[in-house]
SETIGU-928029 format. One record per residue (C-alpha): residue number from 1; residue in three letters; x, y, z. Coordinates in Angstrom, 2 decimals. Example, Ala and Ser with C-alpha at 12.3 -4.5 7.8 and 13.67 -1.06 7.14 Angstrom:
{seq:1 type:ALA east:12.30 north:-4.50 up:7.80} .
{seq:2 type:SER east:13.67 north:-1.06 up:7.14} .
//
This chain:
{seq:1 type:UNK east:81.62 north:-52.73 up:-148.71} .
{seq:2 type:UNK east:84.84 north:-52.64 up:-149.62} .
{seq:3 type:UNK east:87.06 north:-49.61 up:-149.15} .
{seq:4 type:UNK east:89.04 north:-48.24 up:-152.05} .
{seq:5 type:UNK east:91.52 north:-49.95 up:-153.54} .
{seq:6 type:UNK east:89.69 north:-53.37 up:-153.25} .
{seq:7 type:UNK east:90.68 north:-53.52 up:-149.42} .
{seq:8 type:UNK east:88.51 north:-54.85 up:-146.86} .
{seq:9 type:UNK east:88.38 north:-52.32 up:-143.54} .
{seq:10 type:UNK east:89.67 north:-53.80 up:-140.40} .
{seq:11 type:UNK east:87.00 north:-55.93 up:-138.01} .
{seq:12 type:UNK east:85.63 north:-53.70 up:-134.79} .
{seq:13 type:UNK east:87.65 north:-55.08 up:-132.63} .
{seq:14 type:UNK east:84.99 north:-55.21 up:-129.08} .
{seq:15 type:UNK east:85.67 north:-52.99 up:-126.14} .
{seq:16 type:UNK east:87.60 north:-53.91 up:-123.67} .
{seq:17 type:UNK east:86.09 north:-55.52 up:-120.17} .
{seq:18 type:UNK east:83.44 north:-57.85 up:-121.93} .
{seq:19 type:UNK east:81.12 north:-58.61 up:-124.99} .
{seq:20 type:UNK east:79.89 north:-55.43 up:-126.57} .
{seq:21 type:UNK east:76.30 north:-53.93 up:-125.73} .
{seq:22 type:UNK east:73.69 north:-55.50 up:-126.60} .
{seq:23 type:UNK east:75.57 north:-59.34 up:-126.57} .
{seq:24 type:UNK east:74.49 north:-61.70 up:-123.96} .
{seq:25 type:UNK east:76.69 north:-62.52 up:-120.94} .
{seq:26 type:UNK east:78.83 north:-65.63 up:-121.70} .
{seq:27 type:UNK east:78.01 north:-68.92 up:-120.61} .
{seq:28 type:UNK east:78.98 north:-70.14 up:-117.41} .
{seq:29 type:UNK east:78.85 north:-66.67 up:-115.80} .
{seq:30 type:UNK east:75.62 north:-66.35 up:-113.60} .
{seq:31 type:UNK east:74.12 north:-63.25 up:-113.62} .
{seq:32 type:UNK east:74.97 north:-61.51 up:-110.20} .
{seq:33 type:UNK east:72.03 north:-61.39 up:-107.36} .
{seq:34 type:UNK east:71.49 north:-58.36 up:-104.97} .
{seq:35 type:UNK east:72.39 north:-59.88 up:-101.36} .
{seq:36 type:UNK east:69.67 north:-59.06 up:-98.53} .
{seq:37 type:UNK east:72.62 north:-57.80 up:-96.19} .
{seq:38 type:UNK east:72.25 north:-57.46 up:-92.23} .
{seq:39 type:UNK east:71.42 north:-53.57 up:-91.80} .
{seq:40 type:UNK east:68.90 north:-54.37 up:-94.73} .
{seq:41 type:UNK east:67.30 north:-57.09 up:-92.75} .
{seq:42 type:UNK east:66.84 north:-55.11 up:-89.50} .
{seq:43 type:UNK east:66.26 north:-52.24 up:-91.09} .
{seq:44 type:UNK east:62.88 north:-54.09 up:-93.14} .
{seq:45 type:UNK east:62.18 north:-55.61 up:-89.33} .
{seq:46 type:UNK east:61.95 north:-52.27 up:-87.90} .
{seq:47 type:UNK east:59.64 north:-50.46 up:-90.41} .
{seq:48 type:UNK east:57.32 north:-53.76 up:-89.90} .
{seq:49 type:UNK east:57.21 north:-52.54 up:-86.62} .
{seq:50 type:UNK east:56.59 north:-49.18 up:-86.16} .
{seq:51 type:UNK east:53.80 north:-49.72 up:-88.81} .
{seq:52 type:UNK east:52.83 north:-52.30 up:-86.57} .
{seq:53 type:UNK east:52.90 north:-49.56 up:-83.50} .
{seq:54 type:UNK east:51.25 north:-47.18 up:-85.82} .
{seq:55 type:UNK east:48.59 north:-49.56 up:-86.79} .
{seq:56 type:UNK east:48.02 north:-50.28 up:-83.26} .
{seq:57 type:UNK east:47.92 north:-46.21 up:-82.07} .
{seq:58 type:UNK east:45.38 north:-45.35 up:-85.33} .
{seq:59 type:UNK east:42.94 north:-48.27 up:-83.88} .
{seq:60 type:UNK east:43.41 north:-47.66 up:-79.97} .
{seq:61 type:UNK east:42.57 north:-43.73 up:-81.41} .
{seq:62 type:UNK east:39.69 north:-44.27 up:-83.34} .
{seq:63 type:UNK east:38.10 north:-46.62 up:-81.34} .
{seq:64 type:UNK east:37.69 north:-45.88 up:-77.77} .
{seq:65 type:UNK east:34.23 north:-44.63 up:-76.51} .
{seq:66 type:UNK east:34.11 north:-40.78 up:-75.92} .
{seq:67 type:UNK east:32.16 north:-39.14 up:-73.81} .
{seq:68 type:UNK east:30.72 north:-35.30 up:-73.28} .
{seq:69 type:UNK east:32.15 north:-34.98 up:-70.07} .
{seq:70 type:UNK east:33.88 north:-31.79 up:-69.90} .
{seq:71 type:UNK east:31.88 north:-28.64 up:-70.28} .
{seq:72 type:UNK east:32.97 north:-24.50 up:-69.69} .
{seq:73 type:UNK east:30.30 north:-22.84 up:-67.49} .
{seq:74 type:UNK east:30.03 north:-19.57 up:-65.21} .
{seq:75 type:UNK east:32.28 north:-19.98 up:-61.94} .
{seq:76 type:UNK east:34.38 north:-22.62 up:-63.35} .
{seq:77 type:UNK east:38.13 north:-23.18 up:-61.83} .
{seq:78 type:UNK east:40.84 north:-21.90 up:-64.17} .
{seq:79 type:UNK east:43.14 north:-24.07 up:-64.82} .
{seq:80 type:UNK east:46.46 north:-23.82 up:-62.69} .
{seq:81 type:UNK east:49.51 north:-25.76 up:-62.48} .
{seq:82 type:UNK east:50.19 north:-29.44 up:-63.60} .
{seq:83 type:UNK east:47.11 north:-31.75 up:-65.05} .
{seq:84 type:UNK east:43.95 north:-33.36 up:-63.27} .
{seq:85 type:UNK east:42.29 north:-36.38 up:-64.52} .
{seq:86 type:UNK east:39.02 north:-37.53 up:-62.80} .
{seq:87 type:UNK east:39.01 north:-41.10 up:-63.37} .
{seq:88 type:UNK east:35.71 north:-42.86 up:-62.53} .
{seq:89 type:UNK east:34.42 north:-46.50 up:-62.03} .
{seq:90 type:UNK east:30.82 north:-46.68 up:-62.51} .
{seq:91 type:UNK east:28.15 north:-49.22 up:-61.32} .
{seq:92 type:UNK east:26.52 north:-49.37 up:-64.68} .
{seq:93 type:UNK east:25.42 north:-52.48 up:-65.45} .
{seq:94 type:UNK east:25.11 north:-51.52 up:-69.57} .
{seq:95 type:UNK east:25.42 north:-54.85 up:-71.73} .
{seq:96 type:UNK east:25.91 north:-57.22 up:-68.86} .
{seq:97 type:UNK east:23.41 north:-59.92 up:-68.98} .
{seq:98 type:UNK east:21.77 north:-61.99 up:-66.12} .
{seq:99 type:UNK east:24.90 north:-64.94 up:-65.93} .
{seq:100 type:UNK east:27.56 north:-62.47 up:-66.55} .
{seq:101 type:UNK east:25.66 north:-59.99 up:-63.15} .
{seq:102 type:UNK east:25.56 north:-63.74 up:-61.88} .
{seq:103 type:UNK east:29.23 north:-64.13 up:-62.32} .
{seq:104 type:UNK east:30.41 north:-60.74 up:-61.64} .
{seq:105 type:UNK east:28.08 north:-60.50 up:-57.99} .
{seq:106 type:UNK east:27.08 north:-56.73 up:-59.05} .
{seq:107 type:UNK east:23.13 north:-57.17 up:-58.39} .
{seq:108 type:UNK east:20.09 north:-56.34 up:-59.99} .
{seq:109 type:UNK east:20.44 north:-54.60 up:-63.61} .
{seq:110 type:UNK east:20.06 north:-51.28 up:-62.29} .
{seq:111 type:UNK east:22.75 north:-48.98 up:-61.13} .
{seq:112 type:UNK east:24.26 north:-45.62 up:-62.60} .
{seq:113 type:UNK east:26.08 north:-44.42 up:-59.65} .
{seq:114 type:UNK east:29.85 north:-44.29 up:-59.09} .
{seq:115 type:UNK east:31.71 north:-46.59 up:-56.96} .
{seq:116 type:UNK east:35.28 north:-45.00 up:-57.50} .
{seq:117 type:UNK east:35.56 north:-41.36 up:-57.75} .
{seq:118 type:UNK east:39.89 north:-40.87 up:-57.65} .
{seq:119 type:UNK east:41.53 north:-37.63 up:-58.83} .
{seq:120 type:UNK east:44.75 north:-37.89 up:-60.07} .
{seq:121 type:UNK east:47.60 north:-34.58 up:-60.29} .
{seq:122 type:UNK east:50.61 north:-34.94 up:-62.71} .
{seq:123 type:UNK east:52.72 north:-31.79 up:-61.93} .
{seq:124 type:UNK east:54.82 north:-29.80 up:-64.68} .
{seq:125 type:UNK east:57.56 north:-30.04 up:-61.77} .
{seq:126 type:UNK east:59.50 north:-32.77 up:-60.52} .
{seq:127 type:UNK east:57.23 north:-33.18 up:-57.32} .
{seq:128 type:UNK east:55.29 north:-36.72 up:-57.10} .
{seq:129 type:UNK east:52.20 north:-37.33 up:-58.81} .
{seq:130 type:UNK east:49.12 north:-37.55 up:-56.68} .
{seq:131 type:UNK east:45.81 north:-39.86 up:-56.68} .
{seq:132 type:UNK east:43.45 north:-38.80 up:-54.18} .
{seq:133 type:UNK east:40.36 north:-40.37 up:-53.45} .
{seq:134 type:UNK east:36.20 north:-39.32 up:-53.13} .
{seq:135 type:UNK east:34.69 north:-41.30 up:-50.65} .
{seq:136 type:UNK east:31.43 north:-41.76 up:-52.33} .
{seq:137 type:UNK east:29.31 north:-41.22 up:-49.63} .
{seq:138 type:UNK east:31.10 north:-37.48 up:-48.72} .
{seq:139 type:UNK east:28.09 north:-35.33 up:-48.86} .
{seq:140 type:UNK east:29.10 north:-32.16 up:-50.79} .
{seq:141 type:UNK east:26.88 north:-29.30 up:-52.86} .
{seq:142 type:UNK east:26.04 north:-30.71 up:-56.43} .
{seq:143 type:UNK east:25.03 north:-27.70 up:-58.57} .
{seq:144 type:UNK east:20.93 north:-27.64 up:-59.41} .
{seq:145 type:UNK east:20.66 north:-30.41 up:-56.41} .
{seq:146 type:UNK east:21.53 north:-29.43 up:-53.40} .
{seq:147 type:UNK east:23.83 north:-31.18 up:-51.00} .
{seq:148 type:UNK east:23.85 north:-34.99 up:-51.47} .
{seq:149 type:UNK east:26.31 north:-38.11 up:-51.67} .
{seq:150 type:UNK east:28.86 north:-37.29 up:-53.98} .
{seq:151 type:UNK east:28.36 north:-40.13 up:-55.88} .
{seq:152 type:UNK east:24.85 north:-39.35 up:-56.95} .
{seq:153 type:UNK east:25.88 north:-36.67 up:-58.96} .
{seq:154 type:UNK east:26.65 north:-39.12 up:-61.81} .
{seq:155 type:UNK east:23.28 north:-40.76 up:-62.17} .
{seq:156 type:UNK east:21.15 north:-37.05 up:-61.49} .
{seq:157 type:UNK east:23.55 north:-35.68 up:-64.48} .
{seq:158 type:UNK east:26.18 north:-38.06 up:-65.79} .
{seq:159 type:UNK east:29.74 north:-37.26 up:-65.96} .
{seq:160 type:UNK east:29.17 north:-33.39 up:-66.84} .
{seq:161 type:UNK east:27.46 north:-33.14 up:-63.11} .
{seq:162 type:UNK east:30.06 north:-35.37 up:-61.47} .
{seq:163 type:UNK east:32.94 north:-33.21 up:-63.25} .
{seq:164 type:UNK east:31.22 north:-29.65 up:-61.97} .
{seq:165 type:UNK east:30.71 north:-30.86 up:-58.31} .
{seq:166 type:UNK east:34.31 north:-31.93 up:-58.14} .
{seq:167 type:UNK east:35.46 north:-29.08 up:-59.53} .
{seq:168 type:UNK east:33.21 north:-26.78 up:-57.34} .
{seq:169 type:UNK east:34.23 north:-29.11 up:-54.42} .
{seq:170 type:UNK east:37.89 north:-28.47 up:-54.83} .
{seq:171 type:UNK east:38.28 north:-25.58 up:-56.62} .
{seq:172 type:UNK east:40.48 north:-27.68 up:-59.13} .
{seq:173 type:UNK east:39.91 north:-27.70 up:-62.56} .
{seq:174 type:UNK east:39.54 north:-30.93 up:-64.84} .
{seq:175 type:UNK east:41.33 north:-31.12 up:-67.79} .
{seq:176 type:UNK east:41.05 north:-34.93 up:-68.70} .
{seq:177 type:UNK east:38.10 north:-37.81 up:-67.78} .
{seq:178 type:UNK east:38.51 north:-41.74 up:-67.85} .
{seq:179 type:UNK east:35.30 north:-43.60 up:-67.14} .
{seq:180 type:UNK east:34.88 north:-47.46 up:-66.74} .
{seq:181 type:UNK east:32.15 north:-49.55 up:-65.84} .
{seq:182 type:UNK east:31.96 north:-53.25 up:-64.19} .
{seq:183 type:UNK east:31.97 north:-55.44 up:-67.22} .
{seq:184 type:UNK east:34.76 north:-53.36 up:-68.91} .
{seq:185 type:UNK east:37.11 north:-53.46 up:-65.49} .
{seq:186 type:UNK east:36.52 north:-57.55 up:-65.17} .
{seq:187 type:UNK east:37.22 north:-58.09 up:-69.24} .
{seq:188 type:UNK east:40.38 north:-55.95 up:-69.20} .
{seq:189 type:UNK east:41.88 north:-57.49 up:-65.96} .
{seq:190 type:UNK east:41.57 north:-61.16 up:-67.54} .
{seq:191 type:UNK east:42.72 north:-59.99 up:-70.90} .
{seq:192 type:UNK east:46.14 north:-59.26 up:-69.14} .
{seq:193 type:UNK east:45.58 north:-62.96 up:-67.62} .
{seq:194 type:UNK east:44.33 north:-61.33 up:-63.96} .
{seq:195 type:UNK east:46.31 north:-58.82 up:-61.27} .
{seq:196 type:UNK east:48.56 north:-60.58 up:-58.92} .
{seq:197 type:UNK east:47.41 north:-58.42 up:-54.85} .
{seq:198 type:UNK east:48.33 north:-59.60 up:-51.69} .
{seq:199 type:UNK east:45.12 north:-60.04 up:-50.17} .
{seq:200 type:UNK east:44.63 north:-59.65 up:-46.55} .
{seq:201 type:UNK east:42.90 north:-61.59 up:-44.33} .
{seq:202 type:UNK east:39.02 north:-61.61 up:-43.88} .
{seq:203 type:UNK east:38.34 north:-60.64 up:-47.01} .
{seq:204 type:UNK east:34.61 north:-61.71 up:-47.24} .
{seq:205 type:UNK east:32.01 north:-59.81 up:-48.37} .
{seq:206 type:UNK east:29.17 north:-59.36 up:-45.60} .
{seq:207 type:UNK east:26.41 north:-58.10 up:-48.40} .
{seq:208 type:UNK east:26.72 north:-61.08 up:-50.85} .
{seq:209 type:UNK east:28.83 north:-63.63 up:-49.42} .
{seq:210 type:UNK east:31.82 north:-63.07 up:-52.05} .
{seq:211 type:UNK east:35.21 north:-64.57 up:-50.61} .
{seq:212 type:UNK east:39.02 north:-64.09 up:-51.55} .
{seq:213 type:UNK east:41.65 north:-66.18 up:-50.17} .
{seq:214 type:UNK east:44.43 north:-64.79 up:-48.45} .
{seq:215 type:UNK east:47.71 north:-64.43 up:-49.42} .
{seq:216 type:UNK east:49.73 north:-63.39 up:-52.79} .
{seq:217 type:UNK east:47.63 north:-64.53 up:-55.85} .
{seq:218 type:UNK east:46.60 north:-63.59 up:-59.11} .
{seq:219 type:UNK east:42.78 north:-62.13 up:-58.98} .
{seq:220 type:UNK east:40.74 north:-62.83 up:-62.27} .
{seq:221 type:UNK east:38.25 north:-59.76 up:-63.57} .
{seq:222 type:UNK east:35.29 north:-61.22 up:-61.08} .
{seq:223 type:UNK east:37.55 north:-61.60 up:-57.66} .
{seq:224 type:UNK east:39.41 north:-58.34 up:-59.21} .
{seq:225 type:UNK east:35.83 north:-55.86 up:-59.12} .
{seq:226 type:UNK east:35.46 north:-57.79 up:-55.94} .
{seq:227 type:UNK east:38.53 north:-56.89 up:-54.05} .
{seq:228 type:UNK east:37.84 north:-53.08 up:-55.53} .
{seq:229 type:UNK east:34.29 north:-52.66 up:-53.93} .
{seq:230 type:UNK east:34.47 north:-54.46 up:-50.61} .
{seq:231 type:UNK east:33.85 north:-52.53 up:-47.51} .
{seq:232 type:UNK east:31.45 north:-54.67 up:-45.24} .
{seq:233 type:UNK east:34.12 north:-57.27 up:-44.19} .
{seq:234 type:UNK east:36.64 north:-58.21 up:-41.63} .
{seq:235 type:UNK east:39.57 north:-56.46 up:-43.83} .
{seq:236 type:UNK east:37.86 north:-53.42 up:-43.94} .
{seq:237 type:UNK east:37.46 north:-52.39 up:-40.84} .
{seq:238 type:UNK east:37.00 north:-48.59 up:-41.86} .
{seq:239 type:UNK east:34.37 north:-49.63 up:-44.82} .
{seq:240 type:UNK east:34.95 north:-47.39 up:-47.10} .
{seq:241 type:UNK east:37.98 north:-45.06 up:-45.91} .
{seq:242 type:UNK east:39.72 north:-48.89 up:-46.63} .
{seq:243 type:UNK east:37.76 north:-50.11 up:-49.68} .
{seq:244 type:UNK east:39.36 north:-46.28 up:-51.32} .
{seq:245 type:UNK east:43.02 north:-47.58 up:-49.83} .
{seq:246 type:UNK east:42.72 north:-50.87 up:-51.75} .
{seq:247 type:UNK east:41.31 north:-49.60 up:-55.24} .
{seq:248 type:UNK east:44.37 north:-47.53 up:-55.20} .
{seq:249 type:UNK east:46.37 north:-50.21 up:-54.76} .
{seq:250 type:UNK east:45.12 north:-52.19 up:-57.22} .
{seq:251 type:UNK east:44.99 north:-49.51 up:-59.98} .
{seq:252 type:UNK east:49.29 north:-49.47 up:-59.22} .
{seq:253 type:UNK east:49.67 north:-52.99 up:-59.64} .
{seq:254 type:UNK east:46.80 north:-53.59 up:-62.97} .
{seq:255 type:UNK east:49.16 north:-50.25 up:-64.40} .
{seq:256 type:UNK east:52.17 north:-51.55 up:-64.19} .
{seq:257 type:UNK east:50.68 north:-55.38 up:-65.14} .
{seq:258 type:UNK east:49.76 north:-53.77 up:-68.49} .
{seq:259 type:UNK east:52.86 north:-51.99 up:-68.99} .
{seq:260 type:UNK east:55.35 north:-54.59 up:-68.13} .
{seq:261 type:UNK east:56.98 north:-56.09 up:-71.15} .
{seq:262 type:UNK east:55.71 north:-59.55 up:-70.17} .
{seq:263 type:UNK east:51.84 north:-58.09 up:-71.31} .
{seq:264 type:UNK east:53.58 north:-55.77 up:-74.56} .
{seq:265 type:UNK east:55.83 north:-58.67 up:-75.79} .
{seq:266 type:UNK east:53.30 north:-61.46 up:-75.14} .
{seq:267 type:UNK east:50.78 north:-61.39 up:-77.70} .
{seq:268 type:UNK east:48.19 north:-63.82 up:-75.96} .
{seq:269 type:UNK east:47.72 north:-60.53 up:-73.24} .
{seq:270 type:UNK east:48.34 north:-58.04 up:-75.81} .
{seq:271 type:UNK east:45.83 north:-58.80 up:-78.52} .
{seq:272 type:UNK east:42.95 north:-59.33 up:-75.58} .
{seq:273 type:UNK east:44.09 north:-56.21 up:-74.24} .
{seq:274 type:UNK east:43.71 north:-54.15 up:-77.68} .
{seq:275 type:UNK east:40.18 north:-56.12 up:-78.10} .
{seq:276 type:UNK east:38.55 north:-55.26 up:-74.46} .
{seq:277 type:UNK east:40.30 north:-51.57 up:-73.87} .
{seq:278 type:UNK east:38.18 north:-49.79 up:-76.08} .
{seq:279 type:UNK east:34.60 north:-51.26 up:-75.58} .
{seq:280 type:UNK east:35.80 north:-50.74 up:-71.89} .
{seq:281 type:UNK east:37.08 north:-47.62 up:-70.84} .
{seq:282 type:UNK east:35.52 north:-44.02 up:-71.90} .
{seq:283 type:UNK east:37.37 north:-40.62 up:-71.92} .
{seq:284 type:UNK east:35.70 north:-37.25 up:-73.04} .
{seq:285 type:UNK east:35.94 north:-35.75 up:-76.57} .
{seq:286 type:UNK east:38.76 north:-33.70 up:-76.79} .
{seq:287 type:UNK east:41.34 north:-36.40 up:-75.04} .
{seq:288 type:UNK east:43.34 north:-38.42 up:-76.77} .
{seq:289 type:UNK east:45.55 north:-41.62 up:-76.51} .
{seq:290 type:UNK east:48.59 north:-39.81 up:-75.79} .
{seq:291 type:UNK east:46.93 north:-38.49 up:-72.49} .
{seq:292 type:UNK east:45.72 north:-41.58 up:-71.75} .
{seq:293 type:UNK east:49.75 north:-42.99 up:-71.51} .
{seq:294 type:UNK east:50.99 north:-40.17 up:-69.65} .
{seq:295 type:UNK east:48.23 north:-40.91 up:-67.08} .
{seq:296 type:UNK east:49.04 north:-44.87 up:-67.13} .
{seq:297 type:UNK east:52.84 north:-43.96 up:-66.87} .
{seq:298 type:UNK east:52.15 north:-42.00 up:-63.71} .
{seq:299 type:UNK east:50.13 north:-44.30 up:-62.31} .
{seq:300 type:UNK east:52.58 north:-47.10 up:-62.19} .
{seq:301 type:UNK east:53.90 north:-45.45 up:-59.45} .
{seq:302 type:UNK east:51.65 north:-46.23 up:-56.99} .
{seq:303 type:UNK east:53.09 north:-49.57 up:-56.42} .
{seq:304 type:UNK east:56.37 north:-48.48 up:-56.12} .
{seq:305 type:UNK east:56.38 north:-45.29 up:-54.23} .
{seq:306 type:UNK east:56.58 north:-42.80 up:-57.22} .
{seq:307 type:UNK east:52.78 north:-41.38 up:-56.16} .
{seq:308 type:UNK east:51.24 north:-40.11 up:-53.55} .
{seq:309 type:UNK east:48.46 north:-41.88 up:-52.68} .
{seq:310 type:UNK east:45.60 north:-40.31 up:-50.30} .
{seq:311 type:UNK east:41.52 north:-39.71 up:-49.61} .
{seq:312 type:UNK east:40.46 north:-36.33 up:-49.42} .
{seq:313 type:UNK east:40.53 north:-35.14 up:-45.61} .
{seq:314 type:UNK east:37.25 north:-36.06 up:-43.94} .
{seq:315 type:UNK east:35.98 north:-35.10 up:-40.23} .
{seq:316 type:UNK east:34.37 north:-38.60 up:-39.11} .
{seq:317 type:UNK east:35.14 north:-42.77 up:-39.62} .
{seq:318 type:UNK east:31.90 north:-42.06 up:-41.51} .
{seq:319 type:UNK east:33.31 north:-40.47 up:-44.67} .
{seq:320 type:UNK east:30.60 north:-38.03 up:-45.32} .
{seq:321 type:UNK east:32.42 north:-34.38 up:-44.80} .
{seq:322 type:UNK east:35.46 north:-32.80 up:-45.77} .
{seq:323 type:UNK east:37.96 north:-31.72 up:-42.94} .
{seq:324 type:UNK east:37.22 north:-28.39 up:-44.42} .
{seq:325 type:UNK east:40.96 north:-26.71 up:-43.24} .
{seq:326 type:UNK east:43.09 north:-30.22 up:-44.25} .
{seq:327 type:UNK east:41.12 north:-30.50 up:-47.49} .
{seq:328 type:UNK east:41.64 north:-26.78 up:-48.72} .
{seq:329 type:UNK east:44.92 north:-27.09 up:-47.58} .
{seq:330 type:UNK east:45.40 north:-30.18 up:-50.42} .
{seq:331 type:UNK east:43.89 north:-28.72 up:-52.86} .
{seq:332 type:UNK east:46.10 north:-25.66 up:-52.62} .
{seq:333 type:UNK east:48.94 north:-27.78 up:-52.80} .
{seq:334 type:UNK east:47.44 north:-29.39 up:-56.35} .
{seq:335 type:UNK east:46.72 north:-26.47 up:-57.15} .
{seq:336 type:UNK east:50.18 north:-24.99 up:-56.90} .
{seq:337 type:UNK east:52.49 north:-28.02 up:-57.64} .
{seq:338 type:UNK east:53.52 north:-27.72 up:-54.47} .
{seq:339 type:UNK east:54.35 north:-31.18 up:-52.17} .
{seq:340 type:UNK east:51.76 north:-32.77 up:-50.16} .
{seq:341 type:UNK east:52.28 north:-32.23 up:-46.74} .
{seq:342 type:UNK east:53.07 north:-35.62 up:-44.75} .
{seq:343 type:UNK east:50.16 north:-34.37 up:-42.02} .
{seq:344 type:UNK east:47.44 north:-34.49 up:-44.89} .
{seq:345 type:UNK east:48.58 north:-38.28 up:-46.76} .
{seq:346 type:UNK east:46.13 north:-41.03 up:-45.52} .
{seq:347 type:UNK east:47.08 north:-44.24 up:-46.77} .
//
């Protein structure tokens, strides 16, 4: 309208810096883009990861077997310095069909016995680690059975019976169980693409004909369950005092296989590794997966020297009693965190 007088008012001038609000932006002036800068980048790669790693954890969690294995009664060991896992490889033959016992020369379908029985001590000190080793033919006390092979404590009361009479045996308590049986140790060693072992020489297998070559090579699951249960051959002279000596060895050298970066960074081990772990391997109820890597980090030691690695003192070649005063004194030393002495390793 115009002002008084008959004058028009002055035109709004537009604020300084651009077009007032509300006008478009001019022509020929893009609007400007957000740039995906390099912190950005790495910083979108790394939460892709660790939800990767998460992912990964949540499944490996939720998805291994578990097991009762670990039960309070009257008499048992309290528990003393450092950790004990009993880690056991059973003969079970569960889910493995006629070609795959075929392939894997374990026999007839029957079996629920233990062929490994190993202990292994992780110490809240900076002594070594131990992994000791059950012959499974020591004859010890197994509670509601009398005295009998050590391994038939598994199939007269599964792992619960097999804990107890190592426990009572020692006088160690059990904190953690790992369990696996012949199909699950064959699919996880050719998931990682097979174990490289320097095999000695002789290694044939007088009860089913089963032969390894000699020399440095990569074993595949069957040749792998092989190597860990031969004791009627030229290489194992001592039967099973040696067969105990080479499952040891090979548990170093599949730990450290699955924790090299070669297996983590390549996913054609990894992925087969995440599918066969947990339809292999069984811990009890209240473990967890965080256990189960502080026992496979402790492990890798074996191979290099960061473990001591020994069977349980026994009086005869025979492997069927404890050296009652070397034993106890072992099991003192586990029990206290205390190093082995050098007069009680056997390797």
């Amino acid at each position: 309208m115009p002002g008084r007088g008959g004058h028009q008012p002055p035109p709004r001038r537009p604020p300084a810096g651009g077009p007032p609000r509300g006008h478009p932006t001019p022509p020929g002036r893009p609007p400007r883009r957000k740039r995906w800068g390099f912190r950005r980048v790495v910083g979108v790669i790394m939460l892709v990861f660790l939800l990767f790693i998460a992912s990964v954890w949540l499944y490996l969690e939720f998805s291994i077997n578990r097991v009762d294995a670990l039960a309070d009664y009257e008499g048992r060991p309290a528990a003393a310095e450092g950790t004990n896992w009993l880690i056991v490889g059973s003969d079970s033959r569960e889910n493995l069909d006629a070609e795959a016992r075929k392939r894997l020369h374990t026999g007839g379908p029957e079996g629920n016995r233990t062929d490994t029985i190993l202990l292994a001590h992780i110490p809240d000190n900076d002594t070594k680690p131990t992994l000791l080793s059950f012959p499974r033919d020591l004859n010890v006390e197994i509670p509601g059975h009398g005295v009998n092979k050590i391994n038939a404590a598994f199939s007269l009361g599964g792992p619960q019976l097999l804990a107890q009479t190592v426990e009572q045996a020692s006088g160690l308590h059990v904190d953690h169980y790992a369990e696996i049986g012949f199909g699950g140790f064959a699919d996880v060693v050719d998931a990682i693409g097979g174990v490289t072992m320097d095999v000695p020489p002789g290694m044939v297998d007088g009860s089913n004909g089963v032969e390894i070559p000699e020399g440095k090579q990569e074993l595949d699951g069957s040749q792998a369950l092989s190597f860990v249960r031969m004791r009627k051959s030229e290489a194992t002279p001592r039967s099973d005092l040696d067969r105990v000596v080479n499952q040891r060895k090979f548990m170093g050298a599949m730990a450290s296989e699955m924790a090299s970066p070669a297996t983590l960074l390549n996913p054609f081990d990894l992925f087969p590794l995440l599918g066969a772990a947990p339809d292999a391997l069984s811990i009890d109820e209240g473990d967890h997966l965080h256990n189960l890597v502080g026992l496979g980090w402790a492990l890798r030691g074996i191979s290099s020297g960061g473990m001591v690695n020994t069977t349980v003192p026994v009086s005869s070649g025979a492997a069927t009693s404890f050296d009652q005063a070397k034993a106890q004194q072992l099991f003192e030393a586990l029990r206290n965190d205390t190093e082995v002495p050098d007069s009680l390793i056997e390797d």
